[in-house]
N, C-alpha and C positions, 0 to 999 in steps of 0.2 A: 254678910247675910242681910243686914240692914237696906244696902246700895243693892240686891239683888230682889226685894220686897218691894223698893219703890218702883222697880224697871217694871214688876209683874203688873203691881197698881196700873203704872202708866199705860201700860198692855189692854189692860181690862176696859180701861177708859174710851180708850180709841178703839176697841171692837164695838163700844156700845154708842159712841160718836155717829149719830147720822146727820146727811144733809138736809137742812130747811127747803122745805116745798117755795118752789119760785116758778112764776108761772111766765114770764115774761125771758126770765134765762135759763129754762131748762134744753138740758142736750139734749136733743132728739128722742123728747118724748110730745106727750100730748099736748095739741094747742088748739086753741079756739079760735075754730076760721070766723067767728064774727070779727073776734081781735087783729087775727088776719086779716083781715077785710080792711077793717079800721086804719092800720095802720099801712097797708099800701094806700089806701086812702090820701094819708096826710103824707106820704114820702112825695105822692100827684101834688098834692096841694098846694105842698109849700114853696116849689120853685114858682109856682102860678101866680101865687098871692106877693114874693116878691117882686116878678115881674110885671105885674100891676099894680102896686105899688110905688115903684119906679119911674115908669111910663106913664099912666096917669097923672101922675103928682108932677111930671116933667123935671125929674133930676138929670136925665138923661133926654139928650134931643132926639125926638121923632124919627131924624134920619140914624141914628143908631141905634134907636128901639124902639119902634112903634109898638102903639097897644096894642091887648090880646083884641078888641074891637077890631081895629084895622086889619089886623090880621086876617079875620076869620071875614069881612071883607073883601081884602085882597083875593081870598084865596074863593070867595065864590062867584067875583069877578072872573076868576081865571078857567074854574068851571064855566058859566055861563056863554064868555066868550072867547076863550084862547083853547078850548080843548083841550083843559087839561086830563079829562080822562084819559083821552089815546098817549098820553105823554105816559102817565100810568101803567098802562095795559102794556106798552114798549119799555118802559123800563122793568116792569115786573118778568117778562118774557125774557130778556138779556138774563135779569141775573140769572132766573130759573135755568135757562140753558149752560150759562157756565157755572152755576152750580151744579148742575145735573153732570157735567166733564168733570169735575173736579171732583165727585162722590165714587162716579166709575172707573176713574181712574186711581187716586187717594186710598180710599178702601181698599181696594185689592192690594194696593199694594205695601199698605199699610198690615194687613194681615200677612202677608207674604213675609214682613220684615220680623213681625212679633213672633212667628210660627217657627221660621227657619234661620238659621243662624249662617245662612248661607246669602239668603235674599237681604240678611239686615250686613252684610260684610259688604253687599254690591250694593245698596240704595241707598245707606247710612250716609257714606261721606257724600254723597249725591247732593243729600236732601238737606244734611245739615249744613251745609255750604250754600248753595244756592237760595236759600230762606233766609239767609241776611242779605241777599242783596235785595231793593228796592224794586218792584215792577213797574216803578213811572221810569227806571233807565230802561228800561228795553218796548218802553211805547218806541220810539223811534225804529225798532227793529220792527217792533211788531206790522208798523206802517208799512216799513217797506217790504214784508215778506207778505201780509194780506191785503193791503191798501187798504183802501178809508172806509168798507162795507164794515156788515152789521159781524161778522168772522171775528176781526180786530179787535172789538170791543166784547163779543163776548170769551175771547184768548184770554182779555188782560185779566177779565173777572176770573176766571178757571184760574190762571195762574198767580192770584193772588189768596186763593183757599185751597190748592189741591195740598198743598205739602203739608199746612197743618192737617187736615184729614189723614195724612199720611202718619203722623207722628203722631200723633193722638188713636188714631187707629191700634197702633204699634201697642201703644205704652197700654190700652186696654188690652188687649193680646196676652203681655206679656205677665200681668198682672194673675192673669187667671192660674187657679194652684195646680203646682207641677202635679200633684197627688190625684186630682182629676184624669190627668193624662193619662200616669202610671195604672187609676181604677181601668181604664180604658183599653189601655196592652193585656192588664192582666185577664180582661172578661174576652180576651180574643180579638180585640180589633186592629185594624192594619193602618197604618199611618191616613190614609180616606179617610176611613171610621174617624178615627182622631177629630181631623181638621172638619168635619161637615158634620160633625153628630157631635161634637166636644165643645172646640175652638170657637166657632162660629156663632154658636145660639149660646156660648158661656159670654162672649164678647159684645152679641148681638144690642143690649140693651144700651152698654157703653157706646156701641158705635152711631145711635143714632140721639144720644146725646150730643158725640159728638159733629154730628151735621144741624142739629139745631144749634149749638153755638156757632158753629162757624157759618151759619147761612147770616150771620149779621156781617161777615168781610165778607162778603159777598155785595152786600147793599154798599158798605163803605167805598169798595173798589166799583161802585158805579158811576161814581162824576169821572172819576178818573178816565175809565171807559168812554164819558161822553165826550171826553176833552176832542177828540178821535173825529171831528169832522159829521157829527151829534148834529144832525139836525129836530130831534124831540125826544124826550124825552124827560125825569124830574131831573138829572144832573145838565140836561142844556139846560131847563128853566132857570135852574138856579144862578146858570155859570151868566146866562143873559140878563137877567134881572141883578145880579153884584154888578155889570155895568154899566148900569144905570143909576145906581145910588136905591133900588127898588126894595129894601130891608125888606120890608113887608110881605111879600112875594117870597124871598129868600127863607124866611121862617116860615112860611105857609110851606113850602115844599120840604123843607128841613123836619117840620111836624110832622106831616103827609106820612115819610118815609118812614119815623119811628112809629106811626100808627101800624103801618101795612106791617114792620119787622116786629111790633110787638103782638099784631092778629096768626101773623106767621109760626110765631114761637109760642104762644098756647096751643095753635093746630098741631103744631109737630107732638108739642106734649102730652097731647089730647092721645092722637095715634103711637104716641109709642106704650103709654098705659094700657093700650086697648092690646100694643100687640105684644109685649113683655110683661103679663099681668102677674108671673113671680116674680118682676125683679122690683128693686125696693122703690116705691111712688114718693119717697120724701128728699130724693132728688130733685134740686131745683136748676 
């Protein structure tokens, strides 16, 4: 009777136990986009300030880390006189292209696998297989079946994000509750109805998640791309400038590219808010 008085206390205890307000570890609740603010702030800052640091103070030689000066420099020497715009505007166009194959291709067929248990019995072992092998072995294929044009290089991009869009695709698909489906049969609808009034706009928000992740392998599979008989673009500059000892140059275009991919990934973010305005915005 005693041992069944203390179990009730401890009981009582722990319904009336709540969490201390914490504003900096709270789970997805409210937060203050100043602090927001603030603190992407210092995550920019702080690789900044050791690399000047560093480089400045000359702990590290010039030819293996020039300053944020020289840099910025280099890199409006290369505007001014090397054209690096049109370097730009062609490597921006490749990726967009093969990423634009690898979305119309990935998606569907990525839906295809998460929907039907048909299409996931014929793509799965496809997909899961060939996404471990490497796409710098089959540049040499790629050469030979499209030769050294601008095709070749935007294959390698496409085939180095279709299959994640494909599986990512999927696994959003498949996520979505059967229960939905079932509401769906029972109000009358025929497998169409399903997939284009159900599947599609229940997945819709996921899927172009997942294209704004994956349009960063896309930039990545671009030196790659330009290895390919590249006469401009940021993956020649860069491949041309590491043969020269040209650091400088190498991080200007190194930078360049995480600007473009991080203006890229706010605009996808921007457009998908605008076009999935139910689905949850605290997606990052």
């Amino acid at each position: 009777m005693v041992e069944y008085s203390r179990i009730s206390e401890n009981t009582v205890t722990r319904q009336h136990t709540y969490l201390q307000s914490s504003i900096f570890w709270s789970i997805r609740q409210g937060f203050s986009k100043r602090l927001a603010l603030s603190i992407s702030s210092l995550s920019l800052a702080a690789p900044l300030l050791i690399w000047a640091v560093f480089s400045y103070a000359g702990v590290v030689p010039a030819m293996f880390l020039p300053t944020p000066t020289a840099v910025v420099q280099a890199g409006i020497k290369m505007f001014a006189e090397n054209n690096l715009l049109i370097d730009v505007l062609v490597s921006s166009g490749r990726v967009l292209a093969g990423f634009l194959m690898a979305a119309l291709v990935g998606v569907p067929m990525g839906v295809g696998m998460g929907t039907f248990y048909s299409m996931d019995s014929l793509f799965a072992p496809i997909v899961g297989t060939v996404r471990y092998m490497p796409v710098t072995a089959f540049v040499p294929l790629i050469i030979i079946w499209l030769g050294l044009g601008e095709a070749s290089k935007v294959l390698i991009i496409m085939l180095g994000v279709v299959l994640y869009n494909a599986i990512m695709t999927a696994d959003a698909v498949k996520f979505i509750p059967s229960d939905m489906i079932n509401v769906a049969y029972t109000l009358g609808g025929n497998r169409r109805d399903v997939l284009f009034k159900v599947i599609i706009p229940a997945a819709f928000p996921s899927i172009l998640d997942t294209l704004r992740v994956n349009i960063s392998g896309a930039w990545n599979f671009l030196v790659i791309a330009e290895l390919v008989a590249a006469q401009n673009g940021l993956g020649f500059k860069i491949i041309q400038a590491q043969r020269f000892f040209q650091t400088d140059k190498v991080l200007f275009c190194i930078i360049l590219i995480g600007l473009i991919g991080l203006m890229i990934d706010y605009g996808l973010k921007t457009v998908s808010q605008k076009l999935t305005p139910w689905a949850d915005q605290t997606r990052h």
